[in-house]
BALOBA-1460 file (C-alpha; in Angstrom, 3 decimals):
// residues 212
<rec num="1" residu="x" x="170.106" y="46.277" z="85.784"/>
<rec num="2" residu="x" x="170.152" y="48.056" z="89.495"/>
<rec num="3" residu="x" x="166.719" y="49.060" z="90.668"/>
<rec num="4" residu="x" x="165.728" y="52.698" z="89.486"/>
<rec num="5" residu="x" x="162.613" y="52.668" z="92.238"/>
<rec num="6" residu="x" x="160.931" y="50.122" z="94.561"/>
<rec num="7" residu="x" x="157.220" y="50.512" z="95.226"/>
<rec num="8" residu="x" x="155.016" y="48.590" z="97.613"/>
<rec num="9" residu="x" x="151.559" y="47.933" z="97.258"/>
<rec num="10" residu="x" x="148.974" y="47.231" z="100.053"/>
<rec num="11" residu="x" x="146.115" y="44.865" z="98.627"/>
<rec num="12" residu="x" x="142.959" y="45.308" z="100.186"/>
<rec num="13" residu="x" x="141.090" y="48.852" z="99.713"/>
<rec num="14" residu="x" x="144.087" y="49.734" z="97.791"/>
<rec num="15" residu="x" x="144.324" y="47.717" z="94.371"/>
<rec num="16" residu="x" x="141.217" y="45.509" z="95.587"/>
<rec num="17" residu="x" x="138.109" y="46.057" z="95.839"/>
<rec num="18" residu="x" x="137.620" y="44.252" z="99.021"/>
<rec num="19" residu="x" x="134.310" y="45.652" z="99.605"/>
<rec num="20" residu="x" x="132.852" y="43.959" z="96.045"/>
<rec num="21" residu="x" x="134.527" y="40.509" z="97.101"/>
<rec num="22" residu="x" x="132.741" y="40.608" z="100.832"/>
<rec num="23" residu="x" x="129.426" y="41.427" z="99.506"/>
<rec num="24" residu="x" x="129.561" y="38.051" z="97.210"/>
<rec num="25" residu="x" x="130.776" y="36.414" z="100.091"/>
<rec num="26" residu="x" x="127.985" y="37.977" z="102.121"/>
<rec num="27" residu="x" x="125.499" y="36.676" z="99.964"/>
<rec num="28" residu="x" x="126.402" y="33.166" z="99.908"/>
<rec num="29" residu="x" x="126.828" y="33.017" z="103.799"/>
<rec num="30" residu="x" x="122.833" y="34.619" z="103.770"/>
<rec num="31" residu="x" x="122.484" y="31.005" z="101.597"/>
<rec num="32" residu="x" x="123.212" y="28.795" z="104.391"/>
<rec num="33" residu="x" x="120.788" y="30.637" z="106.774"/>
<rec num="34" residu="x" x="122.753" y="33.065" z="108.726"/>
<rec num="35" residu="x" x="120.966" y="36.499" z="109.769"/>
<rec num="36" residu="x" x="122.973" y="39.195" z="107.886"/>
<rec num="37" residu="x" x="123.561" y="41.072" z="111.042"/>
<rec num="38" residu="x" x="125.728" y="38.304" z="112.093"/>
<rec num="39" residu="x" x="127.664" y="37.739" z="109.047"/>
<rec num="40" residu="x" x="128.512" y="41.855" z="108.903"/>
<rec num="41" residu="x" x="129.263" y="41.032" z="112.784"/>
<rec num="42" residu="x" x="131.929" y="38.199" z="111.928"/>
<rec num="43" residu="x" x="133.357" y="40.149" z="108.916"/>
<rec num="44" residu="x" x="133.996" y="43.701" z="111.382"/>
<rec num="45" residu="x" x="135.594" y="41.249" z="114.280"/>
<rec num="46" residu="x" x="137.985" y="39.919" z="111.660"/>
<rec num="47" residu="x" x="139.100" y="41.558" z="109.442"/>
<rec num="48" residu="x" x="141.532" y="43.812" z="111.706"/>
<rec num="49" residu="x" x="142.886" y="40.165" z="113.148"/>
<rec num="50" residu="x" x="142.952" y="38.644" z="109.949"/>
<rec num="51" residu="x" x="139.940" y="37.546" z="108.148"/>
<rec num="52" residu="x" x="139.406" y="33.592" z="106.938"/>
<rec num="53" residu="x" x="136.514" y="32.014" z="105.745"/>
<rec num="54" residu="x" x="136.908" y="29.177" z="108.463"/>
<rec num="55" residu="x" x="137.288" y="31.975" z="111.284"/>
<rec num="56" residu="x" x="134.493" y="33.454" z="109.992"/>
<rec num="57" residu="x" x="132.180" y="30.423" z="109.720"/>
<rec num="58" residu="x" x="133.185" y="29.439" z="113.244"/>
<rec num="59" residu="x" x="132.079" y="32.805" z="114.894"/>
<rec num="60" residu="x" x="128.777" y="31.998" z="113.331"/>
<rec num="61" residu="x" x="128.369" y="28.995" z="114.758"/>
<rec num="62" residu="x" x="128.528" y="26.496" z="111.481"/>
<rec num="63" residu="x" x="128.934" y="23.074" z="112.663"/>
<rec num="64" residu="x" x="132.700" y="21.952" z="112.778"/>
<rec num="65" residu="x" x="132.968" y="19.269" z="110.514"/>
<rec num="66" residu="x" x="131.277" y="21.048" z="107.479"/>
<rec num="67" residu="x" x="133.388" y="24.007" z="108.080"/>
<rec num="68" residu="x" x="136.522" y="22.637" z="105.295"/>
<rec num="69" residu="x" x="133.681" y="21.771" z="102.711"/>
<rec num="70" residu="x" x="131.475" y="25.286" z="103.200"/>
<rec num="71" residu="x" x="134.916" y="27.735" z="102.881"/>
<rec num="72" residu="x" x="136.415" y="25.297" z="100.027"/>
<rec num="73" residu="x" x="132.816" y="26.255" z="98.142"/>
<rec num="74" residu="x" x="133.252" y="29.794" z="99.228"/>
<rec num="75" residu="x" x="137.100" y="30.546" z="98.241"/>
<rec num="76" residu="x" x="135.963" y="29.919" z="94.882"/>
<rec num="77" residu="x" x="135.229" y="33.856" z="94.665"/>
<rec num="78" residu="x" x="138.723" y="34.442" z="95.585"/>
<rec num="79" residu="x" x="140.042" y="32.577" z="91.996"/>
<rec num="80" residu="x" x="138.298" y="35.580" z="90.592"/>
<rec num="81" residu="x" x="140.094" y="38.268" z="91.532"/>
<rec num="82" residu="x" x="140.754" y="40.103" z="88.854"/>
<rec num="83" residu="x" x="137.302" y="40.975" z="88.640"/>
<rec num="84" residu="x" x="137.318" y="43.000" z="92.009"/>
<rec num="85" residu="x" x="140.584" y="44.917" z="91.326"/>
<rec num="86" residu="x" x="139.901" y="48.678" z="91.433"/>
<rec num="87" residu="x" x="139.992" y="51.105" z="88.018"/>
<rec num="88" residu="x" x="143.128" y="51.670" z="86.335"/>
<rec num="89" residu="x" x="145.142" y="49.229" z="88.535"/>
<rec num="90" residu="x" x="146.113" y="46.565" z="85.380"/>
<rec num="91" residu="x" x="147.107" y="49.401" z="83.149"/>
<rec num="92" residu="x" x="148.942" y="50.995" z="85.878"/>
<rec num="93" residu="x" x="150.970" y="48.525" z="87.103"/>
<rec num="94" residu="x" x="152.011" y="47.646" z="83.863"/>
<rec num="95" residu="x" x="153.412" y="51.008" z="83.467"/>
<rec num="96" residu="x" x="154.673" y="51.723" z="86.344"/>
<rec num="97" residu="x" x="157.001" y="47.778" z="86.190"/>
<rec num="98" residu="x" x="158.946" y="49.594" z="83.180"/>
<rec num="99" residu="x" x="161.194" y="51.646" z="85.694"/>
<rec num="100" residu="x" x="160.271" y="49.767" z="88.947"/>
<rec num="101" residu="x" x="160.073" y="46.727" z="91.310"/>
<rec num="102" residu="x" x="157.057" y="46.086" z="92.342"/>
<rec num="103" residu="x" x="156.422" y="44.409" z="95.268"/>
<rec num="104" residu="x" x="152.643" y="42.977" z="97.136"/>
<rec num="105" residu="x" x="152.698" y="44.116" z="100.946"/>
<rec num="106" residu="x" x="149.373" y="42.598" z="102.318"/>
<rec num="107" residu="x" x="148.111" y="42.057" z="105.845"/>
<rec num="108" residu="x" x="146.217" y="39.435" z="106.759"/>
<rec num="109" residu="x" x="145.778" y="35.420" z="107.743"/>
<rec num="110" residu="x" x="148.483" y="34.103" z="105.299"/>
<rec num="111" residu="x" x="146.519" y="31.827" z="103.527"/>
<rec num="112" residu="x" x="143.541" y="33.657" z="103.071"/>
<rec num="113" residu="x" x="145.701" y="36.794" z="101.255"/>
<rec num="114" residu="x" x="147.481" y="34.009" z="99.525"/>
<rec num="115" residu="x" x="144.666" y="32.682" z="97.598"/>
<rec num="116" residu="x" x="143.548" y="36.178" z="96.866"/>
<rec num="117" residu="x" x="146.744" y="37.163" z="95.167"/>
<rec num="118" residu="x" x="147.214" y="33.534" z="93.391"/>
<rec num="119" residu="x" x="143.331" y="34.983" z="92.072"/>
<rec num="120" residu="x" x="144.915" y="37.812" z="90.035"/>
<rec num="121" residu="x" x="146.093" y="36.026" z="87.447"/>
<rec num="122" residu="x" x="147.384" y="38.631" z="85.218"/>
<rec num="123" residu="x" x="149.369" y="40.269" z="88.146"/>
<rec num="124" residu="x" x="150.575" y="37.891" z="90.697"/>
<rec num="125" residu="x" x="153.361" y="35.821" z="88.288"/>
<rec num="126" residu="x" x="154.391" y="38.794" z="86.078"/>
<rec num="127" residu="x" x="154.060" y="42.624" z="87.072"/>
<rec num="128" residu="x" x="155.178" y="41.491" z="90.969"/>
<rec num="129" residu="x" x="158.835" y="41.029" z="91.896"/>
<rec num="130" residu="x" x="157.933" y="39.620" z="95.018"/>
<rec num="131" residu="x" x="154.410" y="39.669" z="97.905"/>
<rec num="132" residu="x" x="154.853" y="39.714" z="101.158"/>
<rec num="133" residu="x" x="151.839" y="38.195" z="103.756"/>
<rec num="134" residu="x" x="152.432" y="40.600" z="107.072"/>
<rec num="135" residu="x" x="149.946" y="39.246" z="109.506"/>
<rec num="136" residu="x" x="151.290" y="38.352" z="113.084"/>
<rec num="137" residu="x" x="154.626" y="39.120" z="114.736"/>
<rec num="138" residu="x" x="155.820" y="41.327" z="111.738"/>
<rec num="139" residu="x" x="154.890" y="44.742" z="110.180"/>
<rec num="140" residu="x" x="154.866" y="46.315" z="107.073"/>
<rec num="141" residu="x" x="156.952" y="49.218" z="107.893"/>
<rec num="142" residu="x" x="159.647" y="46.429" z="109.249"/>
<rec num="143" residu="x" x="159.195" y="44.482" z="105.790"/>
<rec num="144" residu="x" x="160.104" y="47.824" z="103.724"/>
<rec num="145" residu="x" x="162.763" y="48.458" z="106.347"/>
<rec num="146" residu="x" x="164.596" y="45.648" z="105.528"/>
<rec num="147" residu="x" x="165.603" y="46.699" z="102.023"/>
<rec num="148" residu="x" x="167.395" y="49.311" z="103.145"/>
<rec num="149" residu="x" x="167.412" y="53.016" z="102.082"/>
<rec num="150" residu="x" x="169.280" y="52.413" z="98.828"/>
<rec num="151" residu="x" x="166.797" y="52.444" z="96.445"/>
<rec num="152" residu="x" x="163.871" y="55.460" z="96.263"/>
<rec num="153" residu="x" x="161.381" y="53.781" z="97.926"/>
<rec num="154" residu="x" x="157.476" y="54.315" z="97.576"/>
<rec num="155" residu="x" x="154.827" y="52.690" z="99.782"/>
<rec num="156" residu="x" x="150.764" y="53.270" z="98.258"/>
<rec num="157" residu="x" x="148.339" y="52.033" z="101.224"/>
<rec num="158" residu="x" x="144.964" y="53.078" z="102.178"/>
<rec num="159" residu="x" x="145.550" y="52.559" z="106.105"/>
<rec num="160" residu="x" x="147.149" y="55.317" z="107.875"/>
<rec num="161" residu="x" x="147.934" y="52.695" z="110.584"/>
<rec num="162" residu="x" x="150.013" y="50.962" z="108.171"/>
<rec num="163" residu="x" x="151.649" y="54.064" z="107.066"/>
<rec num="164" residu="x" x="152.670" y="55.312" z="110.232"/>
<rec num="165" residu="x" x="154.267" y="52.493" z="111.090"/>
<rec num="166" residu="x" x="156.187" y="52.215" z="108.197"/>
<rec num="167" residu="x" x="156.982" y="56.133" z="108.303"/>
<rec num="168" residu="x" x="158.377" y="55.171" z="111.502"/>
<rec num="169" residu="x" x="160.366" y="52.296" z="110.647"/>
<rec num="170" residu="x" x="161.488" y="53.129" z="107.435"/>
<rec num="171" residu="x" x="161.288" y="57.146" z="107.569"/>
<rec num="172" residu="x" x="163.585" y="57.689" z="104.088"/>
<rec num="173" residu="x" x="160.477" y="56.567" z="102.338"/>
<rec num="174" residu="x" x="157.606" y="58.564" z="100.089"/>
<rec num="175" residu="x" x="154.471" y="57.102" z="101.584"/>
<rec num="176" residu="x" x="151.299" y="58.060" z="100.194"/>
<rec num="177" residu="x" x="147.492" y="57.637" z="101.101"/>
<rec num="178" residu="x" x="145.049" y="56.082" z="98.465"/>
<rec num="179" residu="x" x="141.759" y="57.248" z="99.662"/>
<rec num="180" residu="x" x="139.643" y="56.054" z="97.151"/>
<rec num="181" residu="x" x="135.880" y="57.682" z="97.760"/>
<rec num="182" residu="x" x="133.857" y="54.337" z="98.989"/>
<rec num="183" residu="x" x="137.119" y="53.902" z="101.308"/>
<rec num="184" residu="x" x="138.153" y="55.585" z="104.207"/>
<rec num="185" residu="x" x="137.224" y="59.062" z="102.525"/>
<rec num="186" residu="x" x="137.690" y="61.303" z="105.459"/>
<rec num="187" residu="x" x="141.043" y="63.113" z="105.949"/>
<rec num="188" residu="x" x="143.325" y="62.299" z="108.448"/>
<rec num="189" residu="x" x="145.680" y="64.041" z="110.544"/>
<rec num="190" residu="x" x="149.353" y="62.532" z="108.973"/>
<rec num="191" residu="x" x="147.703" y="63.602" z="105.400"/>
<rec num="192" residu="x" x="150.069" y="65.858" z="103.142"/>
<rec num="193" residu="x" x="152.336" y="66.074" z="106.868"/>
<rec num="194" residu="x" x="153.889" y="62.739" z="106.960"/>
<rec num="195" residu="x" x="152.442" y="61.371" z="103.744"/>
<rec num="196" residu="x" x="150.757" y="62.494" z="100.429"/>
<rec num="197" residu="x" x="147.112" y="61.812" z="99.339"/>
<rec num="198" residu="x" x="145.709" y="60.753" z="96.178"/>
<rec num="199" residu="x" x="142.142" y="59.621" z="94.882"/>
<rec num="200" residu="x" x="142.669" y="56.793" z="92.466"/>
<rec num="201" residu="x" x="145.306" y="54.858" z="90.694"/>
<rec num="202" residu="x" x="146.404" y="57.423" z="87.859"/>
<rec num="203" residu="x" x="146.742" y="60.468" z="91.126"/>
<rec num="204" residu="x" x="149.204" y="58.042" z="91.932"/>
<rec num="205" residu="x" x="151.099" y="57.461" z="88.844"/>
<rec num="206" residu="x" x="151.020" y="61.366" z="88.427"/>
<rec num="207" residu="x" x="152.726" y="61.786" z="91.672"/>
<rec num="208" residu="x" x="155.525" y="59.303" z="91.211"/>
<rec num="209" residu="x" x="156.044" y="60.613" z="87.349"/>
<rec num="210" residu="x" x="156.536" y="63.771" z="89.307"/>
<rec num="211" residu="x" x="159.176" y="63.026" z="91.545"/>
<rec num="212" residu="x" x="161.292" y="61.034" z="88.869"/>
């Protein structure tokens, strides 16, 4: 059956709560004697590069060869996710897969987003046609591009980084800003110019029931 729509979904800050999973992380890291000014240090530096436990345990200092056994105890959190996904997503998705392919576009250090998607279990094997891990040498905007302007194409991020760069790349597409209240809540200025903004999940559906 051809493709009536294909929509792309950033993960973190966007279906995920990414904020509720680094606070459990947070307090874990606090276990093994850290000062918390150092762990919110380690988690700002990177999570634009692309955040891993190991990376993350290394800035702080944690002796080498414990490193493997400290993040294998820690990625446990990550086997949760459905837990941390934001309101409405479940439900939404599940509606939304009746008329369209859905399709994970996450940045990040590839195995870290890996094991974060594998986490939703109800999601990642059954609402998802495919996920793509964008981290280096590769953007999002050049992962839409590459399925071509055939199909109505919707891209849902919270990162107007992201979405500029995939309004450049693949400028046929409706792009739209999810700027969810605890994330990124000021406006910006390629809001309702070069993109549309909604508040939560079911802003979203509205808008693409809309345009059908």
């Amino acid at each position: 059956m051809e493709t009536k729509r294909r929509i792309f979904f950033d993960l973190d800050c966007t279906l995920y709560n990414t904020g509720w999973l680094m606070a459990d992380l947070r307090k874990d890291i606090l276990k093994l004697g850290y000062p918390a000014e150092l762990i919110d240090a380690g988690f700002d530096q990177l999570n634009d590069v692309g955040y891993s436990l190991e990376g993350h345990l290394r800035l702080l200092g944690h002796p080498e060869d414990d490193i493997p056994d400290r993040a294998n105890e820690l990625q446990f959190h990550l086997s949760y996710g459905q837990k941390y996904l934001m309101p409405g997503v479940v439900d939404g998705l599940v509606l939304l897969k009746v008329a369209s392919e859905l399709h994970l576009l996450t940045f990040g250090y590839q195995l870290y987003q890996r094991a974060k998607f594998a986490g939703l279990k109800e999601l990642a094997g059954t609402v998802f046609a495919d996920a793509h891990f964008v981290w280096k040498g590769e953007t999002k905007g050049e992962v839409i591009a590459r399925f071509g302007r055939e199909t109505e194409t919707w891209f849902l991020d919270d990162s107007p980084q992201h979405l500029e760069d995939a309004c450049q790349k693949a400028p046929w597409i409706k792009a739209v800003r999810i700027m969810w209240p605890d994330f990124n809540p000021r406006p910006h200025f390629g809001d309702h110019i070069r993109w549309d903004v909604v508040r939560n999940f079911e802003e979203f559906i509205a808008l693409v029931k809309r345009n059908m």
